[in-house]
Residue, then its C-alpha position, 0 to 999 in steps of 0.5 A: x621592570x615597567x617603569x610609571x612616571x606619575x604626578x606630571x603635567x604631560x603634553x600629549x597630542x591632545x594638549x596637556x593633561x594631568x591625572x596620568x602616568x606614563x608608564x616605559x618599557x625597554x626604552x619604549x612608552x607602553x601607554x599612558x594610564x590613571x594611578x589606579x591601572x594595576x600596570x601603575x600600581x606594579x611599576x616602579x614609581x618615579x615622581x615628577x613633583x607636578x612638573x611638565x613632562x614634554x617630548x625630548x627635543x630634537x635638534x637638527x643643526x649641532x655644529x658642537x657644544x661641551x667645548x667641542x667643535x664637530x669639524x675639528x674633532x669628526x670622531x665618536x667621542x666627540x660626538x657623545x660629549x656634545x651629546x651631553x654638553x646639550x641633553x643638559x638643556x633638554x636635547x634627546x635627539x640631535x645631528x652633528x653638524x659639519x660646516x662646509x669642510x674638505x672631501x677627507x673632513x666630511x668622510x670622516x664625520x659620516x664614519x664617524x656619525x655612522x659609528x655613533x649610531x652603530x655604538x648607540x651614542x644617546x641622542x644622536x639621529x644621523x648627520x647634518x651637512x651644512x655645505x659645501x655645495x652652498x653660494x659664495x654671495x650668501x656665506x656667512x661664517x663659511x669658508x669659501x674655498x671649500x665651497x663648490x658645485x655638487x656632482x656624481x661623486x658628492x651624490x656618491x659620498x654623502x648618500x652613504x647608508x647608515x642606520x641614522x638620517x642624513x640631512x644636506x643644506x645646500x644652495x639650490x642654484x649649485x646643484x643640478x636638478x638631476x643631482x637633487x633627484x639623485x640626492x633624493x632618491x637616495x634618502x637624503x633629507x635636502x634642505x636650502x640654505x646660505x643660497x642667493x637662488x631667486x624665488x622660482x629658482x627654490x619653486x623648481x627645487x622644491x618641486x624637484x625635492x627639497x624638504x626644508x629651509x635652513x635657519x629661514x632668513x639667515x644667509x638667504x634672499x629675503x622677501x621683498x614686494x616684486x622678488x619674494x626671493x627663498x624666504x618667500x618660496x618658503x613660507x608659501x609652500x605648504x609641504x616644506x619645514x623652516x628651521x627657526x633660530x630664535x635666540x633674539x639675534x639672529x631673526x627679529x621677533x616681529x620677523x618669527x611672529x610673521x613667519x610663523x602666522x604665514x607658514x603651514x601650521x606644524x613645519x616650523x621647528x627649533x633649532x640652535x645652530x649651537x657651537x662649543x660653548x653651550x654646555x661649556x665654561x669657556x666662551x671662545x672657540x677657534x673656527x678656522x683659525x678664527x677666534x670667536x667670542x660668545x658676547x651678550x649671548x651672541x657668537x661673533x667673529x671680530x668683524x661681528x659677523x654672526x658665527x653660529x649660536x650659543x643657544x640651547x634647545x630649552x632657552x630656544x623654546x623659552x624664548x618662542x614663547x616669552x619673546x616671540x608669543x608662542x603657547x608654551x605646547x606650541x613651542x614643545x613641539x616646535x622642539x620636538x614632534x615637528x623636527x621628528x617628522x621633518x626627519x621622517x621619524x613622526x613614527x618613533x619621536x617627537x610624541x608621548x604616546x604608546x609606541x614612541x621612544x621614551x626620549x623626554x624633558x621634565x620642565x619646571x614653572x620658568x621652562x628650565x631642565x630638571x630631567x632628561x631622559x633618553x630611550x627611557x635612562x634619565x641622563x640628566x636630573 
């Protein structure tokens, strides 16, 4: 039966309007129509008490969450506990991420994201590859000795098919270019991060395929006066994404606000680089035989050092809009429709519109959760 989702504040591509029910069909939104529309008036009606209706947001950088950590546990289940632990906070759509790690590590994980996806483990999209091909100089929390230079054989393993994307952050200086078009040309989604590549160095990545930019300014070569360094090449470039982790600690508000202005409009996007203690009463958790603590809100190691985040997707877009000034449909989309397309799924997500996928978050007045809803099943709320 149709399923109409009425008296909501709903953000559309042209901003938010009221008046209009969303009305879903077997996981899909059929299309938006007024209370009178006899497909309203049949459908079975659900409430959303004046509340704002939003894309499902869309996560590309999940190292854990609900206590789990995806490097330790590469399996289905973990996958779909940290699905939960974060379509609590709005989350739809999400990559597990796996930090830098052994060959045996990472082939696990993409069987077992491929597993995910065959078994249709809500919210997953894919896998993200965070390492190993990264730079020893900019490593942050990354263990260096699993670290290395990409090759034929990598290229190999990480291009495997399976039905949901894969993303690669990687060091542009630790992998040829015959090993990026290659990478390329096998679908994978590239992206530079934890790099100490200088500013042509990233041009010619991006000439040659790079698509995006892992948490821009963390763990990269900054912007100065005579070296513009990766932050830079990025934020110059019309055609790339930066993922942006906006939690107070990782970027100065004033660093986001400036970025943000300079960058082609739509290719800034959302992400928590979050670790098991989102959704999760436990703040500590053991990182390559580390302990780390979640203090202030922060994921530190003993010597400080940043370790990930405990941020989730609904406070990351309270945060664009309270700290950093953004308008609050800006700051959905930042959450939603731009990492959809930075994806290549602008086609399926990221949007409330007929044809899409009914992967949504219902928001009250403060930006909290009260609803989630993947595939058109309220999971949340």
């Amino acid at each position: 039966m149709t399923l109409a989702l009425v008296n909501g504040r709903v953000l559309t591509d042209n901003g938010f309007q009221g008046g209009f029910a969303v009305l879903i069909d077997d996981g899909k939104i059929t299309g938006l129509a007024l209370p009178s529309d006899p497909r309203v008036r049949a459908a079975e009606r659900h409430d959303l008490g004046g509340r704002t209706l939003l894309p499902g947001f869309i996560d590309c950088q999940v190292n854990g969450g609900g206590g789990v950590l995806f490097n330790d546990v590469p399996t289905v289940d973990a996958i779909r506990t940290i699905g939960e632990a974060h379509a609590k906070f709005g989350t739809t759509g999400f990559l597990p991420t796996l930090i830098s790690d052994d060959v045996e590590v990472m082939a696990k994980a993409i069987d077992a994201v491929n597993d995910a996806v065959a078994q249709g483990v809500p919210g997953v999209l894919g896998i993200h590859l965070e390492g190993p091909f990264i730079a020893p100089e900019r490593k942050g929390v990354h263990d260096a000795a699993k670290f290395r230079i990409a090759d034929a054989s990598d290229v190999a393993m990480v291009a495997r098919r399976h039905g949901g994307v894969t993303l690669l952050t990687l060091a542009p200086e630790r992998a040829s270019a015959a090993v990026l078009q290659e990478l390329v040309a096998n679908g994978v989604i590239v992206a530079a991060g934890h790099t100490a590549a200088d500013y042509d160095t990233t041009r010619n990545a991006l000439a040659t395929g790079i698509r995006g930019f892992t948490h821009l300014f963390n763990a990269m070569t900054p912007f100065t006066s005579r070296e513009p360094g990766v932050v830079g090449a990025a934020l110059e470039d019309p055609a790339s994404w930066c993922g942006l982790i906006v939690d107070g600690h990782h970027v100065h508000p004033a660093s986001l606000r400036v970025a943000i202005a300079a960058k082609a409009r739509e290719k800034m996007m959302l992400v928590t680089d979050a670790m098991p203690p989102v959704g999760s009463d436990d703040p500590t958790f053991v990182l390559k035989g580390e302990t780390i603590t979640v203090k202030d809100g922060v994921c530190q190691t003993a010597d400080g050092t940043l370790a990930g985040s405990a941020l989730d997707m609904a406070t990351a877009v309270r945060n664009t809009i309270n700290m950093v000034g953004v308008p609050y449909d800006e700051a959905a989309r930042m959450a939603s429709t731009y990492p959809a397309a930075f994806l290549g799924l602008g086609a399926t997500h990221g949007h409330i519109a007929a044809g899409y996928r009914a992967d949504l978050v219902v928001m009250d007045d403060n930006h909290d959760v009260v609803e989630t809803w993947i595939a058109g099943v309220r999971v949340v709320g």
